[in-house]
C-alpha positions in Angstrom: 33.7 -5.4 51.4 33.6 -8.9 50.0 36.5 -9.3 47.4 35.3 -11.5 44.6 38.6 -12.1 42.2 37.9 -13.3 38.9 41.5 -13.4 37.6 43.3 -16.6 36.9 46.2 -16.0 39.3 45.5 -13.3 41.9 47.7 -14.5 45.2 45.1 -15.9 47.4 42.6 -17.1 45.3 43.3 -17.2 41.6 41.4 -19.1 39.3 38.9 -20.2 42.1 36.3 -17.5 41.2 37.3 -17.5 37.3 33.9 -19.1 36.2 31.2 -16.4 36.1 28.8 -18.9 37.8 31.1 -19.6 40.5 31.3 -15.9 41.3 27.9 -15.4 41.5 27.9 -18.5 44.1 30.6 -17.0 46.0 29.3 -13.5 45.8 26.1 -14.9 47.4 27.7 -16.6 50.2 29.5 -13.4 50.9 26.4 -11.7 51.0 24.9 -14.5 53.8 27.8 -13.9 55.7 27.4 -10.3 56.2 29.3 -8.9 53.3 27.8 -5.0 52.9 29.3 -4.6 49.6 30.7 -7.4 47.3 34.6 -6.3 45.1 34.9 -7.4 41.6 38.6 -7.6 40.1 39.3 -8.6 36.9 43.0 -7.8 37.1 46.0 -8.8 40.2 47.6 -6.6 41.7 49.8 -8.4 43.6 53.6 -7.6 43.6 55.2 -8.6 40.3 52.2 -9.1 38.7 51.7 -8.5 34.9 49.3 -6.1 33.4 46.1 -7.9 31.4 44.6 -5.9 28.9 41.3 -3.2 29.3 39.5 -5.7 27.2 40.6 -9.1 28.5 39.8 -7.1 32.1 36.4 -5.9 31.1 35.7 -9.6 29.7 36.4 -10.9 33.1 34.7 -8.3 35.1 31.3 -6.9 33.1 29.4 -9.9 33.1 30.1 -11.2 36.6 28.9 -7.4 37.6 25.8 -7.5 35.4 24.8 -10.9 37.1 25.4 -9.8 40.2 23.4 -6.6 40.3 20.2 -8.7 38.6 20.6 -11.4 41.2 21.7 -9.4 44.6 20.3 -6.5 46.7 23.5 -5.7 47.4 26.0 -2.9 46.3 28.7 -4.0 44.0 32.3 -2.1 43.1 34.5 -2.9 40.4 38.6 -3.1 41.5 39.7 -1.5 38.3 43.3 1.1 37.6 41.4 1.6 33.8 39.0 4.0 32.8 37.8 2.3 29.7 36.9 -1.0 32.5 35.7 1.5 34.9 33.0 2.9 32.2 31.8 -0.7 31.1 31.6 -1.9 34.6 29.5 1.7 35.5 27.0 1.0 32.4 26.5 -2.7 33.7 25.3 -1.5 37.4 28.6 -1.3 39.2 28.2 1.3 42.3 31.4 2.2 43.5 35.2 2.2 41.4 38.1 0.9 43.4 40.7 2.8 42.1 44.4 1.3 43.4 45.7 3.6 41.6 44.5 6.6 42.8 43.4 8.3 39.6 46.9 7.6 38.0 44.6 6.9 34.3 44.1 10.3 32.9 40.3 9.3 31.9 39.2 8.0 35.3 38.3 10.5 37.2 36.4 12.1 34.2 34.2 8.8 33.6 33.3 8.6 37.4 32.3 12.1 37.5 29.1 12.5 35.8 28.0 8.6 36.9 27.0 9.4 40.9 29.3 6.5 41.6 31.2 5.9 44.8 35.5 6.2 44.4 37.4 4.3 46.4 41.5 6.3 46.3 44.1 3.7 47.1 47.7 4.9 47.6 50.1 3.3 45.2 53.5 4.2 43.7 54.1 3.1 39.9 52.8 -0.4 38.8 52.3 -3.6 40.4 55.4 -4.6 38.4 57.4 -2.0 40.0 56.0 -0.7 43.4 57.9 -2.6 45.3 61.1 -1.1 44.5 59.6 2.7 45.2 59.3 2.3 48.7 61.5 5.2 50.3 59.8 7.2 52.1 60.7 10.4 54.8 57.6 9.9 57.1 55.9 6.7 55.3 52.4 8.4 57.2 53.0 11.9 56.1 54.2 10.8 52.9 51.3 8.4 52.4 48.3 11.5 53.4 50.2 14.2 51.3 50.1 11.9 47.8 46.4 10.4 48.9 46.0 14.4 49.3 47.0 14.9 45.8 44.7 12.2 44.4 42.1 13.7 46.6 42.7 16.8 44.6 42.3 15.3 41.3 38.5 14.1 42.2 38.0 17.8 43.6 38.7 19.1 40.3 36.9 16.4 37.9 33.9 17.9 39.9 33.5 14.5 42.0 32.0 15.3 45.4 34.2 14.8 48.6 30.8 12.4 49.5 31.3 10.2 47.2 35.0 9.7 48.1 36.9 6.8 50.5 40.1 7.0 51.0 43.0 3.8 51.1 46.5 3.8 52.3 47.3 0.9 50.2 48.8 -2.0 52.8 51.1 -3.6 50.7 51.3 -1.4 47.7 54.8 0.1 47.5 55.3 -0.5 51.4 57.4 -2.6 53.4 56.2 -5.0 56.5 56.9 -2.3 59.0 55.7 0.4 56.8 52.0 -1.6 56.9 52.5 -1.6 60.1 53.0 2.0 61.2 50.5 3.2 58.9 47.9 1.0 60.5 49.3 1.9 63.7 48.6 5.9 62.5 45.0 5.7 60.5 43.7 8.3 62.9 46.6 10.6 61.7 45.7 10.2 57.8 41.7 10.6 58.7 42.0 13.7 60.8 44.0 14.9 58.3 42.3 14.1 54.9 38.6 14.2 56.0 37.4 11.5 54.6 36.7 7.6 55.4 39.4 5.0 55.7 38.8 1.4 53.9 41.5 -1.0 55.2 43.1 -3.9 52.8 45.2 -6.4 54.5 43.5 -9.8 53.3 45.8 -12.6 53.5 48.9 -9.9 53.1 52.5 -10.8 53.0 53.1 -9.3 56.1 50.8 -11.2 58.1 52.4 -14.3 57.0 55.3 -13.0 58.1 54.4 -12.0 61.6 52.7 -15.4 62.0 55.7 -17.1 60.9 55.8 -17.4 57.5 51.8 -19.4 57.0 50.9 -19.3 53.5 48.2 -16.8 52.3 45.2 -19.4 53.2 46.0 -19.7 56.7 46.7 -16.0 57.4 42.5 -15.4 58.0 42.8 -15.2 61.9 45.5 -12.5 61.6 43.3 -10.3 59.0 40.8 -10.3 61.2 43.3 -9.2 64.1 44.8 -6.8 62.0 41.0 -5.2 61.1 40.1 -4.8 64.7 43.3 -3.1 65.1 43.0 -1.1 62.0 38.6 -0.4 63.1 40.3 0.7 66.6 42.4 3.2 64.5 39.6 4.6 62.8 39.4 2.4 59.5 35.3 1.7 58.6 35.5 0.1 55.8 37.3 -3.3 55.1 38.3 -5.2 52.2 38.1 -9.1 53.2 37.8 -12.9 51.6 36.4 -14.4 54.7 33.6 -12.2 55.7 32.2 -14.0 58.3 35.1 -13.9 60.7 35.9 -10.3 59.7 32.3 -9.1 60.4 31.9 -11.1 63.9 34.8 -9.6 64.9 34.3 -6.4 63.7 30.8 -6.1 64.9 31.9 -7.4 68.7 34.9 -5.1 68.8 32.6 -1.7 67.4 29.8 -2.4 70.3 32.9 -2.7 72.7 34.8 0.5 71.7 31.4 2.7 71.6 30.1 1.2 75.0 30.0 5.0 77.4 32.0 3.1 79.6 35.1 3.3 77.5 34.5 8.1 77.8 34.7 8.0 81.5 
């Protein structure tokens, strides 16, 4: 999963992507570099950040999704926490809603329903103006799976089918550096336990400037891609990347490696 940001001031890559025909150029590189499935956001969600508006969101995001689904053969999601963007991005071709919210909007679940789109559930406590100070936890893996549960829960009763549903532990959101790391450390636990696919999210995170000494978001590619072969080897299958082609090189060697028979006997 490609992430195309088309926000002013998302951490990595804000304003880069702001101009509609610079996304479509960048979302066509992704696509060259082996991207499956191409991330619009309209909004950060980075700690601290401030909430935009559904209309200054959907501005940002609707025509960048209706351009890309008339110029790509290629899947496209929205990265949206609002319903009303969520239904606009839907009507202009978007195939999948990345919810980081997990269904916390009332109306989401109920505008993804009836469309046969794809839902991506992210674990997140409160806001990204808050989360970082709601990061107590008894089991952070136990507690993660039970409220990913409950969210899980929600789309089983708007009628959504379990198909239709990946699942996101939320690296980052409302966790500390060692929480990120134990819950990629324990993937397999939250997938045996939930049922469903896991999509992994550690792009250029805090954390891995922090384990690599404190480099700043731009140089922290090598350690995504580390951190996805670790997370792949846990049982994550989907991942959330800005540079594709080193994430799906990697990704690709390590898959043919860990399925080779040798590895069963």
């Amino acid at each position: 999963m490609g992430i195309l940001n088309v926000t002013p001031d998302s951490f990595s890559d804000g304003g880069r992507f702001f101009d509609p025909a610079d996304a479509i150029a960048r979302a066509r590189r992704m696509a060259e570099e082996g991207a499956d499935l191409v991330d619009v956001g309209g909004e950060s969600t980075r700690p601290g950040a401030p909430a935009v508006t559904a209309d200054e969101e959907a501005a940002r995001v609707v025509p960048v999704v209706r351009a890309l689904r008339a110029a790509l053969d290629l899947p496209v999601s929205v990265d949206t926490r609002k319903a009303a963007v969520a239904r606009e991005a839907l009507a202009a071709g978007a195939d999948v809603v990345n919810d980081v919210s997990g269904l916390a909007d009332p109306g989401m679940a109920s505008v993804v329903a009836p469309s046969g789109a794809g839902l991506v559930l992210m674990h997140m406590r409160g806001t990204p103006e808050t989360m970082q100070g709601l990061t107590d936890y008894g089991d952070v893996v136990d507690d993660v799976a039970a409220e990913l549960a409950g969210s899980l829960a929600r789309a089983d009763a708007a009628g959504i089918a379990r198909e239709r549903v990946v699942l996101d532990p939320g690296i980052g959101f409302a966790k500390t550096a060692e929480q990120n790391l134990a819950l990629i450390a324990s993937l397999d636990r939250i997938q045996a336990r939930l049922g469903r696919p896991l999509l992994l999210g550690v792009s250029r995170k805090s954390f891995i400037g922090s384990l690599l000494g404190g480099v700043p978001a731009e140089a922290r590619d090598a350690g995504t891609t580390g951190a996805c072969v670790a997370g792949l080897a846990r049982g994550a299958r989907l991942f959330r990347v800005h540079d594709v082609r080193a994430a799906r090189q990697a990704l690709d060697v390590a898959w043919t490696i860990l399925r080779n028979p040798a590895r069963s006997r």
